[in-house]
Structure formats: C-alpha cells, structure tokens
N, C-alpha and C positions, 0 to 999 in steps of 0.2 A: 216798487219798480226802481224809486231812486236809490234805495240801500244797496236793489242786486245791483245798478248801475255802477255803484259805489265800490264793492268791492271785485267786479268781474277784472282791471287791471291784475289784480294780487293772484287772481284762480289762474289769468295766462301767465303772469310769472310762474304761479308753481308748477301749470303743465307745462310749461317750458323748462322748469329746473328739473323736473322729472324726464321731460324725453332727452337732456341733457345728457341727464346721469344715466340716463338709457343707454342713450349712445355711447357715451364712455364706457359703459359698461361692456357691451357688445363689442367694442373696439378693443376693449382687455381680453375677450376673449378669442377675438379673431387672434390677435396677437398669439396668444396661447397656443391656440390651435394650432397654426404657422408655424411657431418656434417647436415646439413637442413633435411635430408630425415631420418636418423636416431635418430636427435634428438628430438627438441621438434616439430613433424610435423604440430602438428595442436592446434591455439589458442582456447582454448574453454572458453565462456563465464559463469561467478558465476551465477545458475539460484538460483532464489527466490522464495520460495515456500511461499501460504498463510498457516495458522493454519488449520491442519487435524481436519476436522471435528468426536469427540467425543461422540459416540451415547452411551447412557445409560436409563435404565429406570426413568423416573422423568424430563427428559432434556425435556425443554421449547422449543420447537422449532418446529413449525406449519411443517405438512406435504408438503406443497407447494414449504417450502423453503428447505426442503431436495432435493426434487425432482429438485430445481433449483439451487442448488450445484451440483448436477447428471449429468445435464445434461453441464454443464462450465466445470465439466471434462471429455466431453467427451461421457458418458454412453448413449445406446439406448434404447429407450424405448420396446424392442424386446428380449424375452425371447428368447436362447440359450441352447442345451442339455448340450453343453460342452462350456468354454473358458468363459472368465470373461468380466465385461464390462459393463452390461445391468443391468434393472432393470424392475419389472412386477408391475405393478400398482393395488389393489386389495379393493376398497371401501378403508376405513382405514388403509390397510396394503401394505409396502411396502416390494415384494423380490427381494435381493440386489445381483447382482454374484461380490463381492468387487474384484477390481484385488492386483497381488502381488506388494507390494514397498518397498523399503529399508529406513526404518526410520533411525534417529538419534540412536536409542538404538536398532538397530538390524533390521533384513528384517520381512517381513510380509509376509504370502502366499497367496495365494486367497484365498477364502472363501464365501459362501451363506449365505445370513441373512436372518430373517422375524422380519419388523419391525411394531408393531402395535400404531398405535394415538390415541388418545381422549382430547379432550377439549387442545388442541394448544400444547399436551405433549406428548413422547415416553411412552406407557402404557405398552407395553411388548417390549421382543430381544430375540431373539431367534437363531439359529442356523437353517440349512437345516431338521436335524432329530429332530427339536421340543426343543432341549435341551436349557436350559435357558442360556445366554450369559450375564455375569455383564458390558462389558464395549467392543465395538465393535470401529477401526478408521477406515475411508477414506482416500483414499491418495490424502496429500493435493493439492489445486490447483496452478499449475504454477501461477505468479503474472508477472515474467520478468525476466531479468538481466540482470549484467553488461557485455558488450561484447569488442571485440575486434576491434581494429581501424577498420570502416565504419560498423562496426554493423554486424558484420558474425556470421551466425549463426551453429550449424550444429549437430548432431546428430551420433555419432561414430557407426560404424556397421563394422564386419568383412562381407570376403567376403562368408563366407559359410552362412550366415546370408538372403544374394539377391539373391532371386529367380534367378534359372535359367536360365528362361524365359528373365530375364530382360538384364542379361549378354548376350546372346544369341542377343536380340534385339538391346544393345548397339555396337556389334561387327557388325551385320550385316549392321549398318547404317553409324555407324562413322571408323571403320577401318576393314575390312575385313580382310587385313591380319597381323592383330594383334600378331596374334600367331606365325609370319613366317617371321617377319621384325626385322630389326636392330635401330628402334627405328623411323625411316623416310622412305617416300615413293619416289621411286625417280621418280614415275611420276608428285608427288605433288608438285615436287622440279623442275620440269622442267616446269609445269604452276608458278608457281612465278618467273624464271627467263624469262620467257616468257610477263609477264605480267608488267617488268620493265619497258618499255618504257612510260605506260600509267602515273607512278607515282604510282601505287596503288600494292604497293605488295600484290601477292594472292597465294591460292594453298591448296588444301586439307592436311593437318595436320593430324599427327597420334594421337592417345588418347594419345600415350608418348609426344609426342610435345607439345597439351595442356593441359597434368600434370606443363611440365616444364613452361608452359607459364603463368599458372596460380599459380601452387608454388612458383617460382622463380621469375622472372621476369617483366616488366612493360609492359603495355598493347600497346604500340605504335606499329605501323608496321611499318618496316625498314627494310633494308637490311640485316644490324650488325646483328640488334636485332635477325631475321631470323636464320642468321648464328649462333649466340651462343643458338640457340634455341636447334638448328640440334645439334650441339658438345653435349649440355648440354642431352639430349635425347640419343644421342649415350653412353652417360656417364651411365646416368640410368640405361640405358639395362644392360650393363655391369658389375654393380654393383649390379643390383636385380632381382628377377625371376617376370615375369609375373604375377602372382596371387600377389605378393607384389603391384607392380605398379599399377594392376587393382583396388585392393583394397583402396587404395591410391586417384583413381582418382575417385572413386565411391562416395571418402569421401569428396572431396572437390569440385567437381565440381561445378558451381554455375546455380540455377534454379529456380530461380524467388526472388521476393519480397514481405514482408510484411509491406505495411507503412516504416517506415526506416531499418527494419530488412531486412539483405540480408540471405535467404535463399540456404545453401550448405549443397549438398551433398543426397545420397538415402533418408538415415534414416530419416533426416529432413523433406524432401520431401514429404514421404510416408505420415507421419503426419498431415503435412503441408495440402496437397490437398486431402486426402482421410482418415485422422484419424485411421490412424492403423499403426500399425509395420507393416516395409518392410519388413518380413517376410512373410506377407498376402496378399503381391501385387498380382491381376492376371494379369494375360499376359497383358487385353486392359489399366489397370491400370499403370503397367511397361511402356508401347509400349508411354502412353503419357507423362512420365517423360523422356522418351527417347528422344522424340521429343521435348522436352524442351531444350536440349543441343545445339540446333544449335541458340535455339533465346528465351529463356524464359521472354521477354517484347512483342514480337513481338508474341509468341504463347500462352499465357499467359491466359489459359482457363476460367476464369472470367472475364477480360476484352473482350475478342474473343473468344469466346466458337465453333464458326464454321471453323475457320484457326487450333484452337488447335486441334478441332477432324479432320478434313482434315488431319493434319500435325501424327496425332496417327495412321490412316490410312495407312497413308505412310508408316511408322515405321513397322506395321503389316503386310504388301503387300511384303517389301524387307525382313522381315524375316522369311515370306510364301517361295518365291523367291531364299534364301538361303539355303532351306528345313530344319531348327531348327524350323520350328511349320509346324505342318499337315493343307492339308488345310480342316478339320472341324475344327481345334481350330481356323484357321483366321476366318473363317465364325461366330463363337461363341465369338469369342470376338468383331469383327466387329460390331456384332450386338448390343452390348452394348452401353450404353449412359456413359456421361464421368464419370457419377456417384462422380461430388465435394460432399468435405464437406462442408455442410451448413453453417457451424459458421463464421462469419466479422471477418474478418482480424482485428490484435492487435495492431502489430508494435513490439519493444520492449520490451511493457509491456502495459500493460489497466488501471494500477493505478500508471502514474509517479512520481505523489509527494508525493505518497510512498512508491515505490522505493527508490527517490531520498533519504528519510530519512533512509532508510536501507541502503543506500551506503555511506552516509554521518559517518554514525557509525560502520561500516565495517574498514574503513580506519586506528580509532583507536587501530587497531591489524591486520590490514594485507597491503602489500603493492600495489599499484595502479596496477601493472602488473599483481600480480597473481591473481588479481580479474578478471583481463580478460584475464587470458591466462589459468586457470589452472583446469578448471570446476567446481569450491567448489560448493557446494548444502547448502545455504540458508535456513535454515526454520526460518521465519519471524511470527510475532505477530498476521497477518491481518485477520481479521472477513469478507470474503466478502458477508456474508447477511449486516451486520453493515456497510460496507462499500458502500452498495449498497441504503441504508437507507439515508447516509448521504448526497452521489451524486444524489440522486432526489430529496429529500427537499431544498438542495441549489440550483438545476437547476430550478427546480419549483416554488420556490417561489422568486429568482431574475428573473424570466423570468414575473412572475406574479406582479410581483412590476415592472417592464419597461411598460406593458401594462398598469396600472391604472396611470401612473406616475407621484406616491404619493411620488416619495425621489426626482423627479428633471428628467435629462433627460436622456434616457436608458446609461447602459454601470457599474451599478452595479455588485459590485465584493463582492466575500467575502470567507472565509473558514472554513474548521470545522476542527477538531477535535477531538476523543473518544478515552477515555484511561478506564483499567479495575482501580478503585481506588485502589484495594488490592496490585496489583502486578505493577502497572506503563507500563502493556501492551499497547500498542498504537493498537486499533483495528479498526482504520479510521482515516485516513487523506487524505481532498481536499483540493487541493491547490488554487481552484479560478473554476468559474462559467462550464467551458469547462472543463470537470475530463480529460478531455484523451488529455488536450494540456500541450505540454512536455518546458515548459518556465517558467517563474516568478511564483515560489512556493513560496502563499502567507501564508501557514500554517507554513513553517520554515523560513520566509525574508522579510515578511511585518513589518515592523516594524510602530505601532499607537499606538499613546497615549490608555490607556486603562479606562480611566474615576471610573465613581465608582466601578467597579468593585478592585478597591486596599482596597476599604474601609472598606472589613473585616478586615487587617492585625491591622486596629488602633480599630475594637472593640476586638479583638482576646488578641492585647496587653492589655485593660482594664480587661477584664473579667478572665487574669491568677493573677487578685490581688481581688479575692471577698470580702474584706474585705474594698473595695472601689466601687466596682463596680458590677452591677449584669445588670440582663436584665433588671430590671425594675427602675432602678438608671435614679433618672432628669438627664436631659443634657439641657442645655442654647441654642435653636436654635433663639436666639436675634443677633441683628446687633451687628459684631465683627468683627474688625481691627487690624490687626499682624503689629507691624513695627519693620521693623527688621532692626539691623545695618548701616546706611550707605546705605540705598534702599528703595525701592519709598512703601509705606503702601499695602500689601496685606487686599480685600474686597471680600470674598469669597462672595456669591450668593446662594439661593436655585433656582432653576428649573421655580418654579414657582413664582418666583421674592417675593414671602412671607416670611415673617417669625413666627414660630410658638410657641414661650415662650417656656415653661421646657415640654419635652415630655421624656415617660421615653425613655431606650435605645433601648429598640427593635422596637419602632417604629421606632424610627431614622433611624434605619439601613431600616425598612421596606420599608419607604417611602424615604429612601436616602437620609434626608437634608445634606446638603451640611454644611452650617453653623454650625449644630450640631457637623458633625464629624471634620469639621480643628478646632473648638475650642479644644473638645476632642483632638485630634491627638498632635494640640501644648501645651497642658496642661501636657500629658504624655510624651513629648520630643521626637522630629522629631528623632534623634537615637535610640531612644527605637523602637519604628512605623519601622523602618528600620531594622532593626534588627531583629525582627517578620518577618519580608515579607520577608530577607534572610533565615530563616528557615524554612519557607512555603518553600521554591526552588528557590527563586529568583537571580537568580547567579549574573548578571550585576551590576556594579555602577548605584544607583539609583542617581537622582538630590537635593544637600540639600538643598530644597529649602522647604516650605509650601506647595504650589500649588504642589507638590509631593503627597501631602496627599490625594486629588482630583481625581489623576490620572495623570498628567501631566508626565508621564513618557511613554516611548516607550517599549512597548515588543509584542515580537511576539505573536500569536496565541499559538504553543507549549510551549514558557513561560510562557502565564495564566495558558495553561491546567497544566504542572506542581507543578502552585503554588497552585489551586485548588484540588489535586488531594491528595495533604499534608490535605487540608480540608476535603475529602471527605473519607481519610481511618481515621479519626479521631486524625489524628494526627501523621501518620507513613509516611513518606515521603518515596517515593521509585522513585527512576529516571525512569522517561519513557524512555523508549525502544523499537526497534523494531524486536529483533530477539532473536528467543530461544537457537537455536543449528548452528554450523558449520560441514559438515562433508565435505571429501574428494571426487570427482567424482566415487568413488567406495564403497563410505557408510564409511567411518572409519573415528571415530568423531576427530574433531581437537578441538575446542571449544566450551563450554556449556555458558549459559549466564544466570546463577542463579538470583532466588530473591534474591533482594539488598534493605532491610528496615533499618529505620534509626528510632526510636523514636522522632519526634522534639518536640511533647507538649505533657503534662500530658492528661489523657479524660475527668476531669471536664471542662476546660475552653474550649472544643474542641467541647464539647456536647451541651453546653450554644451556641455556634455559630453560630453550628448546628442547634438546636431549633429558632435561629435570623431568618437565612437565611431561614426557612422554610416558616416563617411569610412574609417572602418578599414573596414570591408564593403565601399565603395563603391571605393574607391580602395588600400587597403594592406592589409594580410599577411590581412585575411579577404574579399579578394573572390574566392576560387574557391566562396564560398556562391550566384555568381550559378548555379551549375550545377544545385542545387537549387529556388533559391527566386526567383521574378522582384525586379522592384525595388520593395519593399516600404518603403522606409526602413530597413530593419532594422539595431540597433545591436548593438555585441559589440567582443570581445575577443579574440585569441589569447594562449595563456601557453605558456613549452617555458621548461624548467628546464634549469640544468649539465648538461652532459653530455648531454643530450635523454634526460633520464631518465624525465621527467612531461608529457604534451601537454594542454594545456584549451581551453576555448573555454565562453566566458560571452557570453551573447546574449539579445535579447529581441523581442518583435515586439510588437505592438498589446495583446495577452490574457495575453502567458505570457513568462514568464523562467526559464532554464535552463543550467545548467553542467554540460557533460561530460569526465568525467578518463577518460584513457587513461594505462596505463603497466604494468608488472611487477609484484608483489607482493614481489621480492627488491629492487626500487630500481638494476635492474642499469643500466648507462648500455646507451641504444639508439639509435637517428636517430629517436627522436621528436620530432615537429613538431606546435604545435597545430593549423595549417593543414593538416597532412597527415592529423593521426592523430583527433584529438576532434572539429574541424569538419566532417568528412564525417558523424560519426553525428547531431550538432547537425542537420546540415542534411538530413541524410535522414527526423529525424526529426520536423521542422517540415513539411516537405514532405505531410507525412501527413497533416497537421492541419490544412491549408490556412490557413495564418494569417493575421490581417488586418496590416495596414502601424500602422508605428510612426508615433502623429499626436497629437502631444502640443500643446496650446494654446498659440498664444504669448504671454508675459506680455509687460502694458502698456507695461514698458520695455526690452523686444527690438525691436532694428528689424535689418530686411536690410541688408546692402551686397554691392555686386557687386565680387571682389578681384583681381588681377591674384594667381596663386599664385605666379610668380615671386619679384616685391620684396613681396608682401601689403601690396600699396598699391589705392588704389579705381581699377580697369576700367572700361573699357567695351565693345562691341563688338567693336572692334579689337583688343584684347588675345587669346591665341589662349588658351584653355583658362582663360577666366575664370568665377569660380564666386562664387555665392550663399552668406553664408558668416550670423551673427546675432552682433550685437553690442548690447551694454547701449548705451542713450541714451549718445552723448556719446564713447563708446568709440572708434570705428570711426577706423579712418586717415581723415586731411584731406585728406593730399596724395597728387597720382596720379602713378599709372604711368607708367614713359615712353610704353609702347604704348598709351597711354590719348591720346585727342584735346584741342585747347585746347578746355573749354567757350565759351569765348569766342569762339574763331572757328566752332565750331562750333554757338553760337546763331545769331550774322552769317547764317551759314551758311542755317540754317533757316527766317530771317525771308525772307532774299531770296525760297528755294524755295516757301512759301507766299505769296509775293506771287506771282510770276510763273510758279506752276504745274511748275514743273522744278528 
C-alpha cells in the first residue's frame, strides 16, 4: 500500500502529461479542420476552352460542320419550348436555342437563332422574331485542363443547387441519422472494434467521417487512422452546420472515372453521366449517382450497366422505405432505363498536345499551383473543325502508308501543325499518329533536321538586293566544292545525282537543286542566310557550317511553322500562340493576349518569294498537291533529309499556314520524300477545309513581265511556255528572247493591219 502510495503522484503526472498531449493534439487538429475546411477547400483545375465558334453572314463554313460543333457541345438534336441547348435541323436552315456563357468580355445570355446556308456559306442570321443578327458566338468547346495532383476533377455547386430528391436519397442510404449525430455512429464504431481481430478494420461511416476521410486524410485503414478520423469528424460537426458539411461532401466526393480524369463531386457527375446540370437530375438519375458512392469502378454503369441499375434500385427501394419518395415516384422512376450519355469518354482532354502547348505558355505568366488549384478559364486559339482535319489526314494517310509499305516497315510517325498566318494563331496541333496519346509531343519536341525546306531564307536573302538578283537571275547548278578552313571539302549533291548548268532562280527553288542554292547561299555569306532565317522566327543557334544551307539543322515542327508563317503574312512575323484571354473562375478577366506583329521584310522581296514558292506547287517537286486542291495559288515547300530520313511540306493558302513532318521516331533512314510522304497529308488535309487561294496585294513597286523560261529574257506570244513572273521597278530583263518577235517590225506590223483591216 505504501509503494502504490508511493508512486500514484508520478501515474497523475503521467495521466496528466497524456490528456495534455491529448489535448494538444485535438487542438492541432481542430486547427486543421478550421484552416482546410475554411480555406482553400477545393483544388480546381485551369479548364481550356477551344475558339467560340463566330457565326456571321459570308462565314465559309459548310452546314454539317456547324452541326458537328453542336453536337461536341453537347446540343440535342430535339426542339424544346423552353431552356437552351438543342438545335432543329430544317433543309438549309439551322435553329439554334444557344445557351448562356460567361465570355472573356462579359456574359452572354441565351438566345434563338435561324441560321440559313448556301454553297458551303452562312447566307442569312437571324434572330427568333426574323430580325437580322450581324454577328451571333457559341460557347466554346471544353478542350481540357490543367488539374490538380491525380487529375481531380469537379464541378462547384451549392447545395440549394441538388435536387432534393438526391439529398433525400443520399441520406437514406449512407447515413440515416445524419441530421441527429455528433458526427459518428456508435454502432459503426462498434462493428470496427468488433471486427479487429480479423485484421480488417470495418464499420459503417457517417457522410462526416467520409468528408473527413477523404478531405483530410489518407486512404489506409487502421486503427490510429480510424481514431483521428472520429476526433477529426466530431471536430467538424462542431465547427459547421450541416448544410455546410453536406454541401461540402456533395462537392467532393469521388464517383467514377474518365480515362485518367478522376471524376468529383454532383456537379461533375451530372454532366459527366447524363449531360446536364444537377439541377435537372430526376430522382432515377439522382438514385444512380447515389449508388455510385459506395463503389463507382465496381458500379460504374458503362462498364456494368446491370450491377449499376441493380445497385439505383436499391437506392430507390431504401428511399421508397424511408418514405422521402411516394411509392408512384419509386414505380416512375424504377421504370426508367439509366438513360447515359452517349459521347466517349475523354480523359483530361481529347487534344493533348495541344493542351500541352497551352500549358507550356501559360507558365510564362502564372505559377504551376495556380494552374491547378485556382480554376482560371483558358480561352485558347483551337479551330476543332481544323483540328479535326488535321488528325484524320495524319491518321489516314500513315495508316495508309503502313499498309502499302512504301516508306519501310509500319510504325510511321509524324505531326502537323496550322497557324492563322495574319495573327500567329496556332489552330491545330498533332503531336504524332494516336491524337489522344498523352506522351512524346512531336509538334513541340521532335527535333529533325529540316532539309529544303530552310532554302527560302537563302533566296529571300538574294531577292531583298534586286539590283543583283531577281526570279529569273542564272544561278550555276554545275559541280561545286566549298573548302573551308581547316575541314574536309563540302560536295553538295542535287536529288537526282544531276547537274543542270545556269537555270534561272525560280526554277532552282522550284525544283530544289541543291547545288544551285549552297553555291547561292555561300556566295551571299552563310551570316547573311542566318540572319534572314533569324528573322523569319528562327530563335535557336543555328550550325556555322554550309551543309546549314541544306537543312542540316534540327528544328521542331512549331519552329518551321513559325518561320513560315513570317512567309506567309508577307513578311510580318507574329509569334505563335495559343491562347486569347485569361479570366478568373468567375469570368473577371486577368489577362488578354493581343496581336503581336513585328515587320521583319519589306513586301517587294517577300512577294518575289511568294511568287517562287508558288512555282514549286505549280511547276516543281510540289505539284502532285494538284490532286488534292485545284489551282488556288497555293505556296509551299518540300523538305527530305539524308538518307530520306525526315519528309515535310510547309504550305500556305489565303487563311492558314501549316507544316507536316513525317518520319520514324528512331531516325532510321527510309525513302522518305516530302512529296511522297508529308504532302499528301498537307494536302488531304486542306482539301477538307476548302481553302481560299493565296492573293496577296501587289506592292506599288511590283510590276509583271512576261519571260521567256528558257534564257529568262522578256517573251511574248511566240515564245512556247512563256510565263508571268513580278519583278521590283527596274528590275525585269531589257532584252528579249530569241523566240520573242522585233517590236519594231512588229509594231510596222500593226499599224499597217489597223489601217487596212487584215
């Protein structure tokens, strides 16, 4: 008695330093609770929007593909007296019930349209009452975004927002006395202490329990864990009213999956499985997100469509049971089929690698977290008709090149590109054969040599000195030998192992000799040539080498299209881009992303280029693009590297500039040709988007001459394949062709036949 006497001080100090540390404890956690649940509750992911489709009268844009914009957001083909959403299909005419969105520059409301077609164009717009409409948008289509660690997704809704019905159903299934507990059940508490021996802690959980288990905590089951589950839930209650918590747990719960997107929460949900705002769930709709809560892989109504209706049943039956639905609503809803939404699953996004480039340039103005915590609303560059163009000419035709296998053995890869030339808007980017595989994006990280395609920069640099050079100026494609300092003699090669004495310049470029342009290129000085190609857009250290002049340099995909795109606005360089506007999850704009033009060349030398590169379509190594596209003007490029390792084709028409690489992923050498391999997808997939013709202005000091191609001396009639060619004032040959007639006797000539009628 005296020993216990002896030490019972030391047992109340320690159950005293115990409920100390208790207490502390519980007070860190309260804290916890407080801080997390009042602050920032919930990560929400930057969504991306593509470019709101712009209706006006005159807009180029075939009825079919409005209709298939309509329906990717969403719209049903099902006229509606009231509520927006749908569209009525009428011969040529389409009416539109547009719904409300929050642009960049303020909200929109809903609205009825009538849109009428003809010949691939918007012919009339109109409003519900007839009244003529100048310029009507769509709200544009989701594309992705960036999310928060393991991809959660979720959709914010208050709770006066979810049906009743659905509350009612939630309660009846997963806590029943939700409304009348202190945050824990203690018979749920006495199945898990029951259940210790096996190893397997268990026990029914209150909705507050798994709030806290899935706000706070990690997913293991343990005992601890259990235990600070219960404190942290008793804390909750404590600190917030029911409809908070509810609210709360409605928003984050987690209930299925999209591909790598984790789907949380009503809001998402609703959309998710039935395309509509939770505001519109009915009851049997409710009863099967409800029933998702206990197992959304396991009940997951498209992969098991009969467990998941089973399991809605259920849902339905226990809150028949509870008497919160009568039993004719159980019978009415029962009766119903799950009624999914039909549209495939996305994941993340449906066009990653260009996402990927919208996040890539996101980064320089906002930081990594608040991308994926803070919900910013993205409005992005993206054309998804243009888009849709792009990814089936490159699925198509490298699926179609595997099957005849004309480049070697299957496993061709390649990407495109489209940018608007005016503005440097990026309106399509594929990263590689599979659009929707979320890996190695070879539009911004393939880095291959680029072949002819560099060989405008070296006539670009000739043709800004016309006082030496013009389109129809000999150039020497004879054998020729560079030795340069200290290094072994450069022998450049034409294609076709020939050589073809003084052709003027625009063939050269037409038919690519090789010979022709490094003599050119090292005649003008490999830093001139460089220097040109940096202000096309060429950012990188290029290599000072000759075989530079070739191609022999590495740039991405997005780096041609940028340097082409200097080509193709005639000489205004504007950085590609992928996003217009930033706004706040609430619409209040944060940053705008103006046009940004730069003048880099004058428009005489720009137009002469112009005029080159049309010839190459028209006349050399890219005219089998007439198979696709009529004669539009159209200008471009072929590029084939060593070995025909790399095929491209860099092109433009009236709207749009685009570069597409074809080639292996290992670099293996193949009979890639640009004309063979990358120009068919180019041109299958311009074809799609019925382009307007290349019609660039002529500047005040461009005048025509007619040339005899031959000697590239001035033609006339007589000359047999004389062509129309634009040279600076002053510029143009004096003297003419042999096959060209005396002007003098053939004025003689003239005067007499107007006097005397013959």
């Amino acid at each position: 008695m005296v020993r216990r006497r002896r030490y019972w001080p030391y047992i109340r100090i320690g159950l005293l330093a115990l409920a100390l540390l208790a207490a502390g404890y519980v007070l860190y956690l309260d804290l916890r609770v407080r801080h997390e649940f009042e602050g920032r509750r919930f990560a929400l992911p930057a969504r991306i929007y593509a470019r709101p489709l712009e209706v006006h009268v005159g807009l180029k844009v075939p009825e079919d593909d409005v209709v298939r914009e309509l329906r990717e957001l969403g719209y049903r083909a099902v006229a509606r007296p009231d509520g927006s959403g749908w569209y009525v299909r009428n011969g040529a005419e389409l009416e539109i019930a547009v719904r409300p969105f929050v642009f960049w520059d303020g909200p929109q409301p809903a609205r009825r349209l009538r849109v009428s077609f003809a010949e691939g164009a918007v012919s009339a717009l109109a409003d519900a009452q007839g009244a003529e409409v100048a310029l009507a948008r769509l709200e544009p289509v989701p594309i992705g975004g960036i999310y928060p660690t393991n991809n959660e997704d979720r959709l914010l809704v208050r709770l006066s927002e979810v049906p009743k019905v659905l509350v009612k159903e939630l309660i009846a299934v997963e806590d029943r006395n939700f409304y009348s507990h202190w945050g824990f059940d203690p018979r749920g508490i006495a199945r898990a202490l029951l259940s210790l021996p096996t190893g397997h802690v268990q026990g029914g959980s209150t909705l507050t329990q798994q709030l806290v288990k899935n706000f706070f905590l990690s997913p293991e089951r343990t005992l601890r864990r259990k235990a600070v589950e219960l404190v942290m839930a008793v804390l909750l209650e404590l600190n917030y009213s029911k409809q908070e918590i509810l609210e709360t747990y409605l928003n984050e719960i987690y209930l299925g999956q999209d591909r790598d997107r984790a789907i949380h929460g009503v809001g998402l949900a609703a959309q998710f499985y039935f395309d509509k705002p939770v505001q519109k769930l009915t009851a049997a709709e409710s009863a099967l997100l409800v029933g998702l809560v206990r197992g959304p892989g396991y009940y997951d109504p498209y992969r098991h469509p009969q467990r998941a209706l089973e399991r809605r049943n259920l849902v339905l039956r226990e809150t028949r049971d509870e008497g919160s639905i009568s039993a004719a609503e159980y019978q009415a809803a029962r009766a119903r089929g799950l009624g999914l939404n039909p549209r495939p699953s996305t994941g993340t996004t449906p066009y990653p690698a260009f996402v990927d480039l919208v996040h890539r340039q996101l980064r320089h103005d906002y930081d990594e977290d608040d991308l994926r915590s803070e919900g910013l609303r993205i409005f992005s560059t993206l054309d998804p008709r243009v888009q849709a163009a792009a990814e089936h000419a490159l699925s198509d035709r490298l699926a179609a090149f595997d099957r005849q296998g004309r480049f070697g053995k299957p496993g061709l890869e390649g990407a495109v590109v489209v940018a608007d030339p005016q503005s440097g808007e990026v309106q399509a980017l594929v990263g590689g054969r599979d659009p929707r595989y979320q890996g190695f994006n070879r539009a911004l990280d393939a880095e291959r040599q680029i072949g002819s395609l560099f060989k405008p920069a070296i006539y670009l640099t000739a043709l800004q000195d016309p006082s030496r050079y013009t389109l129809t100026t000999m150039l020497d494609d004879s054998k020729f030998v560079w030795q340069p300092p200290n290094a072994e003699p450069w022998r450049p090669e034409n294609y076709d192992k020939q050589y073809h004495g003084q052709v003027p310049l625009y063939l050269a470029l037409a038919h690519s000799y090789n010979v022709a342009a490094a003599r050119l290129g090292t005649t003008l000085g490999l830093d001139n040539v460089f220097a040109t190609a940096r202000k096309l857009g060429i950012e990188r250290a290029l290599p000072p080498y000759p075989s530079t002049l070739l191609g022999a340099a590495n740039l991405t995909p997005l780096e041609v299209t940028q340097m082409y795109q200097t080509i193709a606005s005639g000489g205004f360089r504007s950085p590609l881009h992928a996003i217009r506007d930033v706004t706040t999850a609430d619409g209040h704009p944060l940053k705008r992303y103006p046009l940004a033009v730069a003048q880099a060349f004058p428009p005489d030398p720009m137009y002469l280029l112009t005029a080159g590169l049309q010839d190459v379509v028209r006349e050399g190594t890219a005219q089998s693009l007439a198979n696709w596209l009529p004669p539009l003007g159209v200008a471009g490029k072929t590029g084939t590297t060593n070995e025909q390792r790399d095929a491209w084709f860099a092109g433009f028409t009236g709207a749009r500039v685009s570069v597409v690489w074809v080639g292996y992923d290992d670099n293996r050498p193949a009979r890639l040709l640009g004309a063979t391999a990358a120009l068919p997808v180019w041109g299958q997939m311009m074809a799609a988007l019925e382009p307007e013709p290349v019609a660039f202005p002529q500047p005040e000091d461009i005048e025509q001459a007619t040339i005899d191609p031959q000697s590239g001396l001035l033609a006339d009639s007589s000359c047999p394949g004389a062509i129309e060619l634009p040279f600076v004032k002053g510029s143009a040959p004096q003297a003419r062709a042999p096959c060209a007639g005396n002007p003098v006797v053939d004025n003689v000539k003239g005067f007499f036949q107007h006097l005397f009628g013959h």
